[in-house]
Residue, then its C-alpha position, 0 to 999 in steps of 0.5 A: x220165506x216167500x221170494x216169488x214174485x207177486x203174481x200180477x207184477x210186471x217185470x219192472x215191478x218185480x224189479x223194484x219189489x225185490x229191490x225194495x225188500x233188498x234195501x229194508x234188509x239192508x237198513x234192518x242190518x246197518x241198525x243191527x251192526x250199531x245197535x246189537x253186538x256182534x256176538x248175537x248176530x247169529x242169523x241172516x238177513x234177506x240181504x246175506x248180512x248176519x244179525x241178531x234174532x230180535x233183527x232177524x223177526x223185523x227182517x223177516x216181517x219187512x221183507x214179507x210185507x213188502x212181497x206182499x204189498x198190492x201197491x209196488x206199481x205205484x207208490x212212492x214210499x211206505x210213508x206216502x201210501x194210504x194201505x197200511x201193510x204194518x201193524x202200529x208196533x211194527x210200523x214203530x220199530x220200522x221207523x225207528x231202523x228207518x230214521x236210524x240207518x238212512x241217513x247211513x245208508x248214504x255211505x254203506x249203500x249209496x245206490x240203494x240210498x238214491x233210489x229210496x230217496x227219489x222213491x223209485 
């Protein structure tokens, strides 16, 4: 996996590029612990929790997809940009860890949460 910085970040948006692929892992594997047993959480995720194989793809996917994302200087969230980094069947099972895990994310993640929140 890629975690080079994207070549025309500022540090600033560096900063929020990594942040952002921290709290999708962080959402992949509040999802995985609910969803998946512990025995199959055998891989590691972006942001060191263990998940399972099928988690791990996702996590994998989300993270490069935002390394690569050419709007992290100015969009607000996934949601709101009008450049579709995610396939129509990624896009669904990231909503679905989405809808899942945010509204966890509050009590597992609470920092993480605000930012994502206030899309900052």
């Amino acid at each position: 996996m890629n975690n080079a910085p994207h070549n025309s970040d500022t540090p600033q948006t560096a900063k929020r590029r990594k942040r952002e692929m921290r709290t999708i892992s962080q959402m992949i594997a509040i999802y995985c612990a609910k969803n998946h047993s512990a025995a199959i959480r055998s891989k590691t995720a972006y942001c060191g929790e263990s998940i399972c194989a099928e988690c791990a793809e996702l996590d994998a996917y989300a993270v490069a997809r935002t390394q690569n994302c050419r709007k992290m200087d100015v969009k607000t969230s996934c949601e709101n940009c009008e450049n579709r980094c995610y396939q129509a069947s990624e896009r669904e099972r990231i909503c679905t860890v989405m809808r899942f895990s945010g509204p966890r994310m509050i009590s597992k993640h609470p920092i993480a949460a605000i930012r994502h929140l206030l899309g900052k």
